[in-house]
N, C-alpha and C positions, 0 to 999 in steps of 0.2 A: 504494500500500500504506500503510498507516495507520501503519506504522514508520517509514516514508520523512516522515510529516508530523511526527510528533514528533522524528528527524533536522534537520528542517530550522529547528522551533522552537528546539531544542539552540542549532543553528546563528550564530542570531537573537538568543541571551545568554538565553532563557528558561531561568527557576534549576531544581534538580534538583527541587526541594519540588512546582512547579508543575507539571513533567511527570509524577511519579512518579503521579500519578492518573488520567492516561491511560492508560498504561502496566503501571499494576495491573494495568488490565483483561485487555491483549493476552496479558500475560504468564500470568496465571492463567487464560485459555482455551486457551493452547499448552502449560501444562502440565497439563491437565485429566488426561491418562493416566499422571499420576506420583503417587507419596503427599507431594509437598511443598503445604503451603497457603499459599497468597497472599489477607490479606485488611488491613483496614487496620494493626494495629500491625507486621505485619509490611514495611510500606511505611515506617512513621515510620522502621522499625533501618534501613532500606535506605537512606534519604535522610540519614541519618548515616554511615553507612559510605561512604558515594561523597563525604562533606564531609570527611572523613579522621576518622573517629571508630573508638577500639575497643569495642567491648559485652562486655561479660561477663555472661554472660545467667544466671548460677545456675539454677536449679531450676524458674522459671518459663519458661524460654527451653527447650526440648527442641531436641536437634539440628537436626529436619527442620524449624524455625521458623528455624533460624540459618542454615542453607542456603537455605532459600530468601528471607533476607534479603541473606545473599551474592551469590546470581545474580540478586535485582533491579539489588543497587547495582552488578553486573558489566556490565549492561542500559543501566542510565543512562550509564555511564562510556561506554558503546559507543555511544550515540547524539552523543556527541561528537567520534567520530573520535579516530584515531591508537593506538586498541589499549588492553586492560587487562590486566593480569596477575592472575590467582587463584593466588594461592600456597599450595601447602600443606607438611606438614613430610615425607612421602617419596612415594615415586611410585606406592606403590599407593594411596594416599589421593586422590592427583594423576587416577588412571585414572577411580577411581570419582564425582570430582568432575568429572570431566571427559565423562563418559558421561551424567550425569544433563541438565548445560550443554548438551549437544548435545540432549538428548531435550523441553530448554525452548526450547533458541536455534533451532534449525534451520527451526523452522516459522515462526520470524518474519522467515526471512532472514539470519541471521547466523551468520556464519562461526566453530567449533571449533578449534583446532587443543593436542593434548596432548600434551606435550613426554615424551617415554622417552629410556633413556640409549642403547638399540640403536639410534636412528635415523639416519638417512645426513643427509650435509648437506642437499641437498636437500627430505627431508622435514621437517629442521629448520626450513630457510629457510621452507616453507609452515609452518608451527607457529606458527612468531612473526608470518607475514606477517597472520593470523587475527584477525577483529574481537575476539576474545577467544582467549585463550594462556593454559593451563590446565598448571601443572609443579612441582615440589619446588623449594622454595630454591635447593638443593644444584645442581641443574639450571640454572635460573635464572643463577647465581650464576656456574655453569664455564664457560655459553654466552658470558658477557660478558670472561672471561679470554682465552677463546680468541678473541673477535672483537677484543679487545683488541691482538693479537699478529698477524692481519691482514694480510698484505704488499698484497692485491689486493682490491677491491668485492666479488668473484666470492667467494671466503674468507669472507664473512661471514654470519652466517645471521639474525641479530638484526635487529630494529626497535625504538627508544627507544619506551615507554610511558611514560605519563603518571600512572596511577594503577595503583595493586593494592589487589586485599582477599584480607585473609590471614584462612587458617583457622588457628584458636589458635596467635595468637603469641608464649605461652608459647615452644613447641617450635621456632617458624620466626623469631622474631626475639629472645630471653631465648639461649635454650638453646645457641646456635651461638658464643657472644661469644667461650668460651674459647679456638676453633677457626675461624679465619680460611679460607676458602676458598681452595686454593694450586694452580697447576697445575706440576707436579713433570718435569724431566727428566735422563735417566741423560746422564752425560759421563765419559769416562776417564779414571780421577783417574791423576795424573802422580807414576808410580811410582818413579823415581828423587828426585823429588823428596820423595817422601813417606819415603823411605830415608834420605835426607840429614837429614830436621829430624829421624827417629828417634835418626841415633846422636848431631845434635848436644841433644836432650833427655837423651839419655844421660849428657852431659856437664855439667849442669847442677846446680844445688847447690839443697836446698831450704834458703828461709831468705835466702838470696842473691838468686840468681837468677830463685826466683819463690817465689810463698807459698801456702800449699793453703785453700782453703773447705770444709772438713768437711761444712758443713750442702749447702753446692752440688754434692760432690763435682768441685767443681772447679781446677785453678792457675791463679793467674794469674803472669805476666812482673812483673819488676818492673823498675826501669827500667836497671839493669846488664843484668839477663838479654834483654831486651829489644835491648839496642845491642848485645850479643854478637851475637846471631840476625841485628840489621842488617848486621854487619861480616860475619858467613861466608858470605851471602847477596847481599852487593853491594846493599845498597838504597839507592835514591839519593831516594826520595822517602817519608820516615817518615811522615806523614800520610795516603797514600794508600789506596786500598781493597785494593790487593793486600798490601800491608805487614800490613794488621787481617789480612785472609786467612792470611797467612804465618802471625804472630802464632797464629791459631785452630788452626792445625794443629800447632804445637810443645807448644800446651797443652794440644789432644787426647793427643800423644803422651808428655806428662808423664804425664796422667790414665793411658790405657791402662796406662804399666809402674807406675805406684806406686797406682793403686786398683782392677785388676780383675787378674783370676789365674785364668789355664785352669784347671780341676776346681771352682773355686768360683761361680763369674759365669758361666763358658762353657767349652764342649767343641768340638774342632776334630773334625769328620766328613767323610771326604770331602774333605781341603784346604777344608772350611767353617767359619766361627766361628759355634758355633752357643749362643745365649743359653739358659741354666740357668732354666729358672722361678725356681727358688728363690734365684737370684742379684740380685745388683745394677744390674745392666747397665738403664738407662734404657728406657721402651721408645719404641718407633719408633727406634731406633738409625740409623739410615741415615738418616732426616729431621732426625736433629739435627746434619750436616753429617757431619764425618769422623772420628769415635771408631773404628769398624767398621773403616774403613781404617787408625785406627792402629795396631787392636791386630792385623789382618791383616800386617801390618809386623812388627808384634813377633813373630808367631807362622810368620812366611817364608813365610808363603800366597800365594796367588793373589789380589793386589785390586783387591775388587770396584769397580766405576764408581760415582765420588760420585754422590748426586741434588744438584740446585740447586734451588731454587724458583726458576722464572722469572717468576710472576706471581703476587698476592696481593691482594683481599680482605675487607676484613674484614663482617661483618654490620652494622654503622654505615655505613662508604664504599655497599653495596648501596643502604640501602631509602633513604639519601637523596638518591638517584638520581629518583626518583618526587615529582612535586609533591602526589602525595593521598596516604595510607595508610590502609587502613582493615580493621577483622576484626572476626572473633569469638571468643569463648572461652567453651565450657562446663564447662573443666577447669584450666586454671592458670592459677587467681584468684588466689594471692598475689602473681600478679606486675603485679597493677592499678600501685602505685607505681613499679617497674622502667620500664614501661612509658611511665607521665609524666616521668620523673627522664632516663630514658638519650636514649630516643628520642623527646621532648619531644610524644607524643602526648597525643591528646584522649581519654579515658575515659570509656565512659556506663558506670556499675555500677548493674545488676538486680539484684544480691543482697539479701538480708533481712536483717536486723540477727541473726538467729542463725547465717546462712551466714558472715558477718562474721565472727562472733566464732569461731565453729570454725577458718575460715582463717587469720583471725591469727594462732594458735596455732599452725597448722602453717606461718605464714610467720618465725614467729620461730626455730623448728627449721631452717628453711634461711636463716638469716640470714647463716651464712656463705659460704655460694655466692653469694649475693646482694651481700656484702659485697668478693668476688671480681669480681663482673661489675664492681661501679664502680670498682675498682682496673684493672682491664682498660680500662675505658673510657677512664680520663686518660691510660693507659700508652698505650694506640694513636690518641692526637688529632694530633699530630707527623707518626708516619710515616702518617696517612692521608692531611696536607694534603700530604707530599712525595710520593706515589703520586702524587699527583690533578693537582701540578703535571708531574711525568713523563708522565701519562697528556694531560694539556692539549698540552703538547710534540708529540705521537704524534698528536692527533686534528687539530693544525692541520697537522701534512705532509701531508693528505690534498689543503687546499686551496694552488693553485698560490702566490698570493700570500704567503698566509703561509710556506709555504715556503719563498718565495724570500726570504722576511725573516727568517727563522729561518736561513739560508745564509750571507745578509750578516750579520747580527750574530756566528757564529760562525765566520765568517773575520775579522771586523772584533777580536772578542776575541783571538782567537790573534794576530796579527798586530800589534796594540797592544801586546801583552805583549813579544811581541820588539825590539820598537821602543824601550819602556823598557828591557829588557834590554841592548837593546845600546849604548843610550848617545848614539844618532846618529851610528853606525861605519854603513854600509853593508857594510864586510867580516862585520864582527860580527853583523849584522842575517843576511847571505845564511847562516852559518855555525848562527845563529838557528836557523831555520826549517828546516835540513834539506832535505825531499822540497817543503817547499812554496816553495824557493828556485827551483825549477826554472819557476815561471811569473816569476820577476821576470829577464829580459832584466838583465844587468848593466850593457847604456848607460843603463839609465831610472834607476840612481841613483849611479851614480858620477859623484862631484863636486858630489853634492848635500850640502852644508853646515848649510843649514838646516833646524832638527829640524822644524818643522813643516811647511815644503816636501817632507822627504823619507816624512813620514808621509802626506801628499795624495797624494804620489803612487806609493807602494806599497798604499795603497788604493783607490784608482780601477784600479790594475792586476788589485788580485786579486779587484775584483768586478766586473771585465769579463769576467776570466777563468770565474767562476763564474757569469756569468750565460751566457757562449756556451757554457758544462757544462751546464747547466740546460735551455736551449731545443735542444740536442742530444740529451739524452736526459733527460727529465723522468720517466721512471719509475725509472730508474735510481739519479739525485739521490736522489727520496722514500723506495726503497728502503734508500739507504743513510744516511739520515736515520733513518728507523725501527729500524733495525738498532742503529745510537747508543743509539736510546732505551730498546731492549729490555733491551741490552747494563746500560744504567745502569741497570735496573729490577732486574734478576739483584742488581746490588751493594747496591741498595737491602735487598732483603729479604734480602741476606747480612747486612748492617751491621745493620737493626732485630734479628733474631735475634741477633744473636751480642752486642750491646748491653744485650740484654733479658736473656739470659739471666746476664751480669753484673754490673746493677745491680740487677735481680729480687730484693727486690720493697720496698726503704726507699729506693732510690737513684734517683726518678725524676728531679731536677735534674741528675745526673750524665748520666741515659741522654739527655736531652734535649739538653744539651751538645756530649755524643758525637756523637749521631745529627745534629745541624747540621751540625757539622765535617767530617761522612763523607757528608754530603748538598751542601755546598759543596764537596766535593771530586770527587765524583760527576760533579757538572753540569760542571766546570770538564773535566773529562777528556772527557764527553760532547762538550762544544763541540769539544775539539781534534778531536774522531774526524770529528765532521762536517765540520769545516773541511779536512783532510784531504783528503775525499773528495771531497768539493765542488770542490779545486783537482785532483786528479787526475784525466789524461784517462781517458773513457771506455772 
């Protein structure tokens, strides 16, 4: 077949420029029963869009010219193996691009597959498995959350692509910045405990004990009010991520009783707290952690199950996933510079010096959204590289070696620590470790004097121990490795929100700060979970 030979030239290192003229051909005869035309300029946009290039085709460029530049450069990218993605901004744009792909691809051999949100895993897994994967962002975007979180191969439906071409990336890569892609799940919020920080907010002094943000409607602790909370609470580790947790929840509970008020903000129906339109009340209430629950506390209802974000995101971490990107746009042209600036792409502009000048006009009208996205942008460079490190974490437990190296390092940390801790006590050291004292035999270090003898050999103990855990039950270990990491991902995007939302939006050195300290705090707690588990028997 004549595709198979241009496959095989791909193969070979022959560049896109040089195939794309064979390939006209095939293409523009398989799709002879459609209204798109394939003739040469529309080969030149294709051989830029498969280089990572965006077009903005103004006035000269009509749709069915832009699409069928899109499904050549989808063409070329597919005679390279390993899958392309066509992006578009929702699913019914997605069906109808995806209908037309199959009506050019199919005769030449090549495999459709269009991503819907009804679909079973299954016909997921074949979606993605498809020379070409045709789906919304938004789609795209939840597949890789959920493959993310993963326990078993079989759970996954995804295949890493290489390239995509997006349709107007206005709408699929501009527009999405404010709104991170989150995979949300309901937990029991812990009602007695949310009773407790209510009446101890009750007891709180403003001015004192915390100070109000009018413009945020928010309180903050301040640091009396703060060690109050610590001492009635028993907290033994103030920098921790459960402490910030605590923390959010008693300034939820400030908020609820001194800024919102049943008949004004909200009406309780049904034992429900149900938001006033014309009130104050935030919206998404329940996504912004636990306001909902506190004022359900204040008002002696039934409360409802926090949400968490277990997984996050953002439209930056996505497309730079993809070595190529490439699109079209015959409609949100002001965001040619967005486009060079944020996501450091290549621009070809077919506009005319009058389409120019009218859009300026209207990009200096949206100059503040615009001026929004790059404030976004600096705001989430931080927690994307701590994701990406978390998510690094997650993707090497899959292979056994690294695993087992990831196992030994975090039994080796915890265990070093106690070892400083204790001073070179061996009592001190077994009293140390708790549950992980139970692999150390008390003959193998009593009477051991010397610190660095006795650190050799509580280390070759516990990663003996953890290697005959590991070759006993290897899916076990990885499960509960990933579990660590998920665990640390929940806190992750507890700490970025709850950070952002109080240094938002002059205090980025401060959130950068924070967000370190609660991200070294994270990992460090991470490692103990692993270490943990690692020494405990099966």
């Amino acid at each position: 077949m004549a595709l198979d030979a241009l496959k095989r030239r791909a193969g070979e290192g022959e560049s896109p420029e040089s195939l794309s003229h064979s390939l006209l051909d095939l293409v523009g005869q398989s799709a002879a029963g459609t209204a798109v035309p394939f003739d040469d300029d529309i080969r030149q946009m294709a051989v830029r869009l498969a280089g990572g290039t965006m077009i903005h085709g103004g006035r000269i460029a009509a749709e069915d010219r832009l699409r069928g530049a899109r499904l050549l450069a989808g063409c070329l990218h597919a005679l390279a193996g390993g899958g392309v993605h066509l992006i578009t901004p929702d699913e019914h744009q997605a069906q109808e691009e995806g209908e037309l792909a199959a009506a050019v691809y199919d005769p030449l051999g090549l495999t459709v597959g269009v991503l819907r949100t009804d679909m079973g895993r299954d016909e997921r897994r074949a979606a993605h498995g498809a020379d070409v994967t045709v789906g919304a962002y938004r789609r795209f975007g939840l597949d890789l959350l959920h493959d993310r979180q993963a326990t078993e191969p079989a759970d996954r439906s995804r295949r890493t692509a290489p390239a995509a071409v997006v349709k107007d990336p206005g709408h699929v890569l501009v527009a999405p910045i404010t709104e991170p892609l989150t995979l949300v799940e309901d937990d029991a919020s812990p009602s007695h405990e949310l009773r407790k920080v209510s009446r101890l907010a009750a007891a709180l002094h403003d001015g004192q004990d915390y100070a109000v943000d009018t413009d945020q409607k928010a309180a903050r602790l301040t640091p009396k009010g703060r060690n109050l909370i610590h001492d009635a609470f028993g907290v033994t580790d103030p920098a921790g991520i459960e402490t910030l947790l605590l923390e959010k929840r008693v300034e939820e509970a400030l908020v609820a009783r001194d800024r919102y008020s049943r008949g004004r903000d909200y009406d309780v129906v049904d034992t429900r707290v149900v938001p006033i339109p014309s009130g104050q009340l935030p919206t998404g209430v329940r996504l912004r952690g636990g306001l909902l629950q506190a004022i359900e506390v204040k008002e002696g209802v039934a409360v409802s199950d926090a949400q968490w974000v277990t997984a996050m995101v953002s439209v930056f971490e996505y497309f730079r996933r993809y070595s190529r990107v490439g699109g079209t746009s015959a409609a949100e042209l002001m965001f040619t510079a967005e486009l060079e600036e944020l996501f450091g792409l290549t621009v070809w502009d077919l506009r005319g010096p009058e389409e120019l000048s009218t859009q300026r006009q209207y990009a200096q009208q949206m100059s503040g959204y615009l001026d929004l996205n790059r404030r976004i942008a600096r705001w989430s460079r931080l927690g994307e590289q701590q994701r990406a490190e978390l998510n690094d974490l997650r993707d090497r437990s899959w292979e056994p070696h690294e695993l087992r190296t990831l196992l030994h390092r975090s039994v080796d940390e915890a265990v070093r620590k106690e070892l400083r801790r204790g001073g070179g006590d061996p009592q001190r050291l077994r009293r140390g470790l708790g549950e992980l004292a139970a692999v150390l035999p008390p003959e193998q270090i009593t009477g051991i004097g010397d610190p660095q003898r006795l650190s050799d050999t509580v280390l070759t103990s516990v990663r003996s121990v953890c290697d005959d855990h590991l070759a006993a039950d290897p899916g076990t270990q990885r499960r509960g490795a990933q579990s660590a990491v998920d665990q640390a991902a929940v806190y992750q995007a507890q700490a970025e929100m709850y950070y952002r939302d109080l240094y938002w939006p002059d205090g980025l050195d401060a959130f950068e700060e924070a967000l370190m300290g609660a991200h070294d705090g994270i990992l460090a707690q991470f490692g103990r979970a692993v270490a943990r588990h690692a020494l405990r028997p099966n």
